[in-house]
C-alpha positions in Angstrom: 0.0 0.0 0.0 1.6 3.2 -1.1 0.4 5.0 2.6 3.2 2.1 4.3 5.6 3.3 1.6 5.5 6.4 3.4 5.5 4.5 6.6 9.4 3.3 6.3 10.7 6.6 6.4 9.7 7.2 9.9 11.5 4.4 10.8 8.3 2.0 11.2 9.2 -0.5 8.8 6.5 -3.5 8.1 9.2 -5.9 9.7 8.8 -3.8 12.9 5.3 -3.9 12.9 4.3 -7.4 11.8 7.0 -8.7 14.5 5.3 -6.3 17.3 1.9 -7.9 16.2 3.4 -11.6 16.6 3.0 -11.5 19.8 0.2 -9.5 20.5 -2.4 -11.4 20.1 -2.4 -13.4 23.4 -4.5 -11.4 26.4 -3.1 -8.5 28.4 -3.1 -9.5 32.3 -3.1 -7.4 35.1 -1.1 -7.4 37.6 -1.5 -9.6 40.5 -2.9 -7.7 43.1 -1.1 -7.0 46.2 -2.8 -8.7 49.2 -1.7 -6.6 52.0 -3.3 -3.7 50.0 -6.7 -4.3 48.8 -8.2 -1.1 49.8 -5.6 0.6 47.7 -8.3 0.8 44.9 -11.1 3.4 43.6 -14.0 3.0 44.5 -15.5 5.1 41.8 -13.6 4.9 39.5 -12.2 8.2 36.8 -12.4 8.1 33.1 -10.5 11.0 31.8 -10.9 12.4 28.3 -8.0 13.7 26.1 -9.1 16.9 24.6 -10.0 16.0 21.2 -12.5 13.3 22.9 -13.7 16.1 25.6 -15.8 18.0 22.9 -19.6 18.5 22.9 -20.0 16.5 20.2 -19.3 13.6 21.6 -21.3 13.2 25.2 -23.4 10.5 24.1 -20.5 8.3 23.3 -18.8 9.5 27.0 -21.6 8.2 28.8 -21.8 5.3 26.7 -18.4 3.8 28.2 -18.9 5.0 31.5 -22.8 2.8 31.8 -20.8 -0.2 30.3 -18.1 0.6 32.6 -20.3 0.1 35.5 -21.6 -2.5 34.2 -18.4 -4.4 34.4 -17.2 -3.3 37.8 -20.6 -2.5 39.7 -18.5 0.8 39.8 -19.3 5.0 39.7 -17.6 6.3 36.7 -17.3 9.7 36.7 -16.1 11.8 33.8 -12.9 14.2 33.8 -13.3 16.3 30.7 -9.2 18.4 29.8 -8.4 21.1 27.4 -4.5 19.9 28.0 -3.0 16.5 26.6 0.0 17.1 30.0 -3.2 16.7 32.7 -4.5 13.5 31.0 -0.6 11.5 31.4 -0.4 13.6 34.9 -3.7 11.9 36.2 -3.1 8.6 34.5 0.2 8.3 35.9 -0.7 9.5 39.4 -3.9 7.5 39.9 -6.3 10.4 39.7 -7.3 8.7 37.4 -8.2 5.1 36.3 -8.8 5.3 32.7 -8.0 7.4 29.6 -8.5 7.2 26.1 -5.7 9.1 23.7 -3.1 8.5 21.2 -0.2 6.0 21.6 2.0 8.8 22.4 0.4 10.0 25.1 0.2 6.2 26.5 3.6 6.2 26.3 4.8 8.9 28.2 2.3 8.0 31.0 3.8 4.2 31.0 7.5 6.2 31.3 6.2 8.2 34.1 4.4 5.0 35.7 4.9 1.9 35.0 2.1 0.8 36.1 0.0 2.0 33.4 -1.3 0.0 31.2 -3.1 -0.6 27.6 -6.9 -1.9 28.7 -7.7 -2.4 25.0 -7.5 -0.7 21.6 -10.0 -0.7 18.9 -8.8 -3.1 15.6 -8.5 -2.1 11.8 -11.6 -3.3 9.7 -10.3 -7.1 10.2 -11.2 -7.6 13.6 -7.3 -7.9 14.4 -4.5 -5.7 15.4 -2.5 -6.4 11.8 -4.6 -2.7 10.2 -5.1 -1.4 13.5 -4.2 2.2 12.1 -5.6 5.4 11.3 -4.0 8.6 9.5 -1.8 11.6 10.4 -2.2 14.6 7.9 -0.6 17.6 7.2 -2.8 19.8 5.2 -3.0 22.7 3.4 -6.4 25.2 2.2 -7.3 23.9 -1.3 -6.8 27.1 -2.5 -3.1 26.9 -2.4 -2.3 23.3 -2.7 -1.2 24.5 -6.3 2.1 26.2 -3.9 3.1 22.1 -3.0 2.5 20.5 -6.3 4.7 17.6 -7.1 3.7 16.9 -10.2 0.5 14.8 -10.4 1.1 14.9 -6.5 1.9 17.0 -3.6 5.2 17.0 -1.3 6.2 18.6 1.8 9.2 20.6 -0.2 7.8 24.1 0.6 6.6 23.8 3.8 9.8 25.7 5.2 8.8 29.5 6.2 5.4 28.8 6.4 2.8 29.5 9.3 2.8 25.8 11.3 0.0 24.3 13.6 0.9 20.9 15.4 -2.1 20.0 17.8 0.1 18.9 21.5 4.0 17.8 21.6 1.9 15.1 23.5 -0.4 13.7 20.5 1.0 11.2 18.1 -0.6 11.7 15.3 -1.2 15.4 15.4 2.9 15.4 16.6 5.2 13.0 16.9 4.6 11.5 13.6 4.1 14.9 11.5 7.7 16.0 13.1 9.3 12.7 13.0 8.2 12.9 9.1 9.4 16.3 8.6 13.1 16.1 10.1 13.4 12.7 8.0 12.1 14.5 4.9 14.6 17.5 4.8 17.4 15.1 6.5 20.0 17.2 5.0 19.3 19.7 7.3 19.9 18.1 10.5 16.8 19.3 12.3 15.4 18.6 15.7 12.2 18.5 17.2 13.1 21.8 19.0 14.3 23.4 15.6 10.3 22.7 14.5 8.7 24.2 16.9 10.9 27.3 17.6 9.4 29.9 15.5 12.0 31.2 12.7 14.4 28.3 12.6 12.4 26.3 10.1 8.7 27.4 10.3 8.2 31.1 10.4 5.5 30.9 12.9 4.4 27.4 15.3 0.9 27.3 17.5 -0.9 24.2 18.9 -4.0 24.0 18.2 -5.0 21.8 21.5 -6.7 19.4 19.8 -6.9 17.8 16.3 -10.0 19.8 15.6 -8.4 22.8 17.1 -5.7 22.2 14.5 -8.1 21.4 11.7 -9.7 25.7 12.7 -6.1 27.0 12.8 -5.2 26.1 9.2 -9.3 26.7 8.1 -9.2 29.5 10.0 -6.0 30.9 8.2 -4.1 31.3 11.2 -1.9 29.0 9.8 -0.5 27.6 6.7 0.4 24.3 7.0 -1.3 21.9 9.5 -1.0 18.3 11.3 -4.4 16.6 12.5 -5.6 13.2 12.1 -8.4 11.7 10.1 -10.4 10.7 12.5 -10.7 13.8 14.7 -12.0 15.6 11.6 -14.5 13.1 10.0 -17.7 14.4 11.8 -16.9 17.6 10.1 -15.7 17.3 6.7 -16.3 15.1 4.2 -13.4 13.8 1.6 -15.0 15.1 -1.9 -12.3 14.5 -3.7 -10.0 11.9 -4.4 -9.4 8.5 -2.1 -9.6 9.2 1.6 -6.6 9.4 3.2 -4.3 9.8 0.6 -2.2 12.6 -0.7 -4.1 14.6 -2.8 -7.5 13.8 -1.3 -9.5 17.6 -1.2 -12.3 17.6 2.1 -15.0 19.8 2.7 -16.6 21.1 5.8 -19.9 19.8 6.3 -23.0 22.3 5.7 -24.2 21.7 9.1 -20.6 21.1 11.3 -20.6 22.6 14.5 -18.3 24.8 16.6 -15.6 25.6 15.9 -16.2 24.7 12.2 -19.5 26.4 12.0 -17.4 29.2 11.2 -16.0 27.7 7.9 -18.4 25.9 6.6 -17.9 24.7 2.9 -14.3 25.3 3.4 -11.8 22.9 2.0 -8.2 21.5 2.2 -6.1 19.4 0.7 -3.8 16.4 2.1 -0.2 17.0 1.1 1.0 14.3 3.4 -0.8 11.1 4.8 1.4 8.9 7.1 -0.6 5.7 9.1 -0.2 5.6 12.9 -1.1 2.6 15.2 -4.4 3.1 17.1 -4.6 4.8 20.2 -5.7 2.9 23.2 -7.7 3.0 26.0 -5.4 2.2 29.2 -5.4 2.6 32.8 -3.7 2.8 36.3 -2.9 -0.5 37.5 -2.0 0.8 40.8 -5.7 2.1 41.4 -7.8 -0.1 39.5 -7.7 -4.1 40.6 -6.5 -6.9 38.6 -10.8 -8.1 38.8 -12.4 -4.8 37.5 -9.5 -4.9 34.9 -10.7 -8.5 33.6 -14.5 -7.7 34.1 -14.3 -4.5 31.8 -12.0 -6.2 29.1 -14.5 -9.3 28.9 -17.2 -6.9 28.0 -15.5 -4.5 25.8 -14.1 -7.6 23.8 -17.5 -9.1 23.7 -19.8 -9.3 21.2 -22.7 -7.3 23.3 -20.2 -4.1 22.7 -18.8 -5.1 19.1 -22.4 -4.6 18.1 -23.7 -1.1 20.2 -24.5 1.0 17.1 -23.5 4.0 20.1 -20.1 2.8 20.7 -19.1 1.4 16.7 -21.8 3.7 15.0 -23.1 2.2 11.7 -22.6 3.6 8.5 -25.0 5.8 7.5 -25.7 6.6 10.9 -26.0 10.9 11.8 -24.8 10.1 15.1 -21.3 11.2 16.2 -19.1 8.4 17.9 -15.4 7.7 18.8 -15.4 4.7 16.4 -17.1 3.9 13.1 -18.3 0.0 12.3 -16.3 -0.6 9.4 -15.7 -4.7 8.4 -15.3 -6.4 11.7 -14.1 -3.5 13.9 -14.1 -4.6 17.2 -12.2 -3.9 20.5 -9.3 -6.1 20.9 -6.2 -6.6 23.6 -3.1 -5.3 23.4 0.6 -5.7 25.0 3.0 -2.5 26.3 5.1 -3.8 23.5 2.5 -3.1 20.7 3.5 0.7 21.0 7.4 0.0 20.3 7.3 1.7 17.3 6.2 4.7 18.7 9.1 4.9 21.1 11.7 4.4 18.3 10.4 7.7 16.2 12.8 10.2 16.1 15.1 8.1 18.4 
């Protein structure tokens, strides 16, 4: 596939990947709780929402998990809505809080901070299995001046030096650490850094962070910026891809008639992909230290079950006008996951 093409020069080569998914398969234990601390765990347990995830738009799908939740554990759930990526990790890896939901990078700095944290389960690619568990990293540009990164009957990055940059958190993997990680291998001869991207003047004129993917998404429709990183899924229940292949270079989108804040502001807008790089799904994970090995096992036996695998509110059905975190596509379903699934995300930019 021409997107894994792409894929090798971040350093995630298919070898990597298919030997990470080897042995990934098998089910993720908890573990083994500590006897002489039994009372160390929540009672109502905290389900804390990355930013992108936080929006309006998606309350139904919030409460959603947290019903199934307690249906698991007998549990509270109570939600913890964040405008920051850094307060998510923070809670996760203190034991504020007892779930999240974000990208891999994010789950990977919390597991560095905390050890006990842990992947719970992550949703699979449209085979039921982790082997197309992905979903895509743009940068994009306003259709209007696509024309400026023509590569012929394609687009490249080339001209993106000097230009007006939005990333969405040095904490998001999709919406950062691949975007940069792409970038510095791109214009290699350079010897750029991380820091050299998002220092306004060494390589991009200007850099913001949007916040979130769809804050991202408004900065570049917006024209606050030129260039932007967000990922496809973040941006689906606003735009639709009207021309082209989704996610793929050259693929034009348009902001739905009817989107809502903060795209009700640019509605009918479009953009272009210039760069489309897949990223291993996101997962939702959790604080071993504060949730017992027994509500781990409860809520993974239902979320892997077919009683979720078929809620139209948690995968929503195509054709569906409801707004949810995942879409039913093939045999989506929620699947478990090893700490070593998310290798390749520690060796970008290493």
């Amino acid at each position: 596939m021409k997107n894994f093409k792409k894929f090798l020069t971040l350093g995630l080569t298919l070898a990597m990947f298919a030997g990470c998914l080897t042995g990934c398969q098998n089910n993720s234990t908890a573990p083994a709780e500590d006897e002489t601390a039994t009372n160390k765990y929540a009672d109502t347990i905290t389900m804390i929402w990355a930013p992108n995830e936080s929006a309006e738009d998606y309350d139904v799908a919030r409460e959603e998990f947290s019903k199934l939740i307690e249906q698991a554990t007998g549990k509270k759930v109570e939600h913890q809505l964040t405008t920051d990526y850094a307060v998510a990790i923070e809670a996760m890896a203190s034991g504020k809080a007892q779930i999240c939901f974000n990208g891999a990078e994010s789950y990977v700095q919390a597991h560095e901070k905390n050890n006990a944290v842990l992947p719970l389960f992550v949703n699979s690619g449209e085979s039921g299995t982790l082997e197309d568990a992905i979903y895509y990293s743009f940068l994009a540009v306003e259709e209007e001046n696509a024309k400026d990164y023509a590569d012929g009957d394609s687009y490249s990055i080339d001209n993106i030096e000097g230009k007006k940059m939005s990333f969405v958190s040095n904490s998001s993997t999709s919406g950062f650490k691949v975007p940069t990680t792409s970038i510095i291998n791109h214009f290699a001869d350079k010897n750029l850094t991380t820091d050299s991207l998002i220092n306004a003047g060494e390589f991009f004129s200007e850099v913001m962070f949007g916040g979130s993917h769809q804050g991202s998404a408004f900065n570049l429709m917006s024209g606050k910026a030129d260039v932007a990183a967000f990922c496809d899924t973040e941006i689906r229940p606003y735009a639709d891809c009207t021309e082209g292949e989704e996610n793929t270079v050259g693929a034009v989108y348009t902001i739905k008639d009817n989107a809502t804040a903060p795209f009700d502001q640019v509605q009918g807008e479009k953009f272009t992909v210039i760069a489309c790089t897949p990223v291993l799904n996101g997962p939702f994970f959790y604080n071993a230290d504060t949730l017992s090995p027994e509500d781990v096992k409860a809520i993974q036996d239902l979320f892997t079950s077919d009683e979720v695998t078929n809620n139209p509110k948690i995968f929503i059905p195509e054709g569906s006008e409801d707004v949810g975190l995942f879409e039913k596509e093939g045999d989506a379903k929620f699947v478990l996951v090893e700490d070593e699934w998310f290798d390749p995300i520690r060796e970008m930019g290493k």
